[in-house]
C-alpha positions, 0 to 999 in steps of 0.5 A, spaced: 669 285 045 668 293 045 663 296 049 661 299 042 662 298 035 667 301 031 664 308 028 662 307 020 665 313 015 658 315 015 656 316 023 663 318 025 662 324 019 654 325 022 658 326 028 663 331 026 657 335 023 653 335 029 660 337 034 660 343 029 656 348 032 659 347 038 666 348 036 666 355 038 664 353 045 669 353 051 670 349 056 667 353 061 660 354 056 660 347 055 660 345 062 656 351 064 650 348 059 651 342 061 648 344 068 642 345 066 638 341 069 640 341 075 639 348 075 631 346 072 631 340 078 634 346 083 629 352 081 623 346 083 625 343 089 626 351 091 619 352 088 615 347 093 619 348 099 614 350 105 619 352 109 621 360 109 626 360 113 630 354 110 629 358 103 630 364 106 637 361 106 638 358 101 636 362 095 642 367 096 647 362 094 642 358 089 642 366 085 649 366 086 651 359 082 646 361 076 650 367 076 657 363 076 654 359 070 652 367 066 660 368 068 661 362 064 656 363 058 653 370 059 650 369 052 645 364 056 637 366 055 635 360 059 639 362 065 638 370 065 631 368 066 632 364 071 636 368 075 631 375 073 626 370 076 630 368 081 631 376 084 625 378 083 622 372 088 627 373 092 626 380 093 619 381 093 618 374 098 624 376 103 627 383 103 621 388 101 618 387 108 623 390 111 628 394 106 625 397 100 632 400 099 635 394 098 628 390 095 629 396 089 636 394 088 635 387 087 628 389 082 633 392 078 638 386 078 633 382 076 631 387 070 637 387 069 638 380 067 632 380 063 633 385 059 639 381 057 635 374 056 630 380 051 635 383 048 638 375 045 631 375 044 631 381 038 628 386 043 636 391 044 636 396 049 636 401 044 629 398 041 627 400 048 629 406 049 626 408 042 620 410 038 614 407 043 611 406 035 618 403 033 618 398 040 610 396 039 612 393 031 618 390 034 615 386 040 609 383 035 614 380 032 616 375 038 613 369 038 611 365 045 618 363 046 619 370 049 613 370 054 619 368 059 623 373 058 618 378 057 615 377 063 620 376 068 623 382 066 616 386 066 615 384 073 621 386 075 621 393 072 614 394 075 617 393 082 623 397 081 619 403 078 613 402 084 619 402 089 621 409 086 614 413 085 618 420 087 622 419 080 620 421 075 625 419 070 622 411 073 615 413 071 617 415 065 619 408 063 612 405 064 609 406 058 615 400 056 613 396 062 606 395 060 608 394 052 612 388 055 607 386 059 601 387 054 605 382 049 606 377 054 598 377 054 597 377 048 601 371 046 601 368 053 595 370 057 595 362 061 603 363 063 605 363 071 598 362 072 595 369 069 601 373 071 600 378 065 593 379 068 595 380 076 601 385 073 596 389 070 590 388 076 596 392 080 597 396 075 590 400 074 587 398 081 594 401 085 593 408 083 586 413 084 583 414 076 586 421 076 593 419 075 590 413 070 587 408 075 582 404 073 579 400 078 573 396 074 579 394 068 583 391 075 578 387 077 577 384 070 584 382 070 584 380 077 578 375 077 581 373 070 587 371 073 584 367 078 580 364 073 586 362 069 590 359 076 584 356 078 585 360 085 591 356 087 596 361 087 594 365 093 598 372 090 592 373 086 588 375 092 593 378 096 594 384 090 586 384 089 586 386 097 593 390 097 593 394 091 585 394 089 581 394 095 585 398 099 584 403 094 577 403 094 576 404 101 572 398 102 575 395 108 570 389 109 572 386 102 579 387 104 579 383 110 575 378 108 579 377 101 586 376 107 582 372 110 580 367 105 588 367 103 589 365 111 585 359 111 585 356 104 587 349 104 594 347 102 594 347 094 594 341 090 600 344 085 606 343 089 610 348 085 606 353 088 608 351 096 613 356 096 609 362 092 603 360 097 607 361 104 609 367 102 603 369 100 600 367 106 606 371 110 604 377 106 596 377 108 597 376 115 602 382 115 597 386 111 591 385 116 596 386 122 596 393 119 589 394 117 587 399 123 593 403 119 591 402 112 583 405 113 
């Protein structure tokens, strides 16, 4: 007796229908594809480790994998995200600290993929390199579906800039930056836990008013991500103090603010147990400079 009943004329040409689509695939893109959920299965066992060490060591070949399936499907919007998420958090966790040469080279990395993720999107190089009128009429046509693409992309592109402040031709690419940025807000203030919002606490309270700061739009944004987040991704408090207090000159409230970060209890969304510790990491570095940054 066979294991499944013979195929109808019917369901055999519904079938053949249905493979029509992926006629055009090879072997290797159909593989690739197939990897993605274990890819996704990959990305959240990274996102709750509480170990650095062990996820200091283990990313670099995780990024590697997602860059071998993109060899096989370049054209994957999916994995280009991923791997542009994946840069970023590699780069901003465990290289910027202590090599901001290679942190820059890896943020453009990142950038990198996910102007590719943006450009399946509808959003091309050329777009961007466009009329800034042009670009804004253009993003307004994505949908949510781009948030991912959008914001992994801008953060990306906002840590290479910040990287290389003495270039002006970096500084000239903001205005594209905070384009991306202000549509990821616009369709999606909630995704990455307020991140839009964090992205422009950094933007208008990491520099004095003079040069476009502004530090009451950047404490809006922080305590709106904060309040979106719930206070469980602890970044959100470490950038309030890195990028706004400091620059306020108030170094009681940044102490304070680094304090909390230290002594907050582990969070009850183990996704963020990676995110967290680094957060940690980076507060307890920050208030070991404090004698300096005052």
């Amino acid at each position: 007796m066979p294991l499944c009943p013979p195929l109808s004329r019917a369901a055999f040409a519904s079938l053949a229908m249905a493979l029509l689509p992926l006629s055009g695939c090879s072997t290797s893109q159909l593989v690739a594809r197939g990897a993605s959920p274990l890819i996704d299965h990959g990305v959240a066992a990274m996102n709750r480790e509480t170990d650095l060490e062990l996820a200091r060591a283990s990313i670099p070949a995780n990024l590697k994998m997602i860059e071998a399936l993109l060899l096989a499907d370049p054209g994957n919007e999916a994995y280009r995200v991923q791997a542009a998420m994946g840069f970023y958090g590699y780069a901003l966790g465990f290289v910027e600290p202590d090599d901001r040469a290679r942190a820059a080279a890896l943020y453009q990395r990142a950038r990198d993929h996910g102007l590719v993720a943006l450009d399946r999107a509808g959003v091309t190089q050329a777009m961007l390199d466009g009329d800034a009128a042009a670009l804004t009429q253009t993003l307004a046509k994505l949908d949510a579906r781009a948030v991912p693409a959008l914001f992994w992309t801008a953060s990306a592109w906002g840590k290479w800039i910040e990287l290389q402040l003495d270039d002006p031709a970096r500084l000239a690419e903001l205005p594209r930056v905070e384009a991306l940025m202000q549509r990821v807000l616009a369709l999606d203030e909630t995704y990455y836990h307020g991140g839009g919002h964090v992205f422009f606490g950094v933007y208008y309270g990491g520099r004095a008013p003079m040069f476009g700061g502004d530090f009451a739009r950047a404490a809006r944004h922080f305590d709106r991500a904060a309040a979106l987040g719930q206070n469980r991704l602890l970044w959100v408090e470490v950038y309030r103090a890195r990028y706004l207090l400091r620059q306020l000159g108030d170094r009681a409230a940044f102490h304070a603010t680094l304090k909390r970060v230290l002594d907050a209890p582990d969070s009850v969304d183990p996704d963020l147990n990676l995110a967290n510790a680094l957060a940690r990491k980076q507060a307890a570095a920050l208030l070991a400079q404090e004698e300096d940054l005052f």
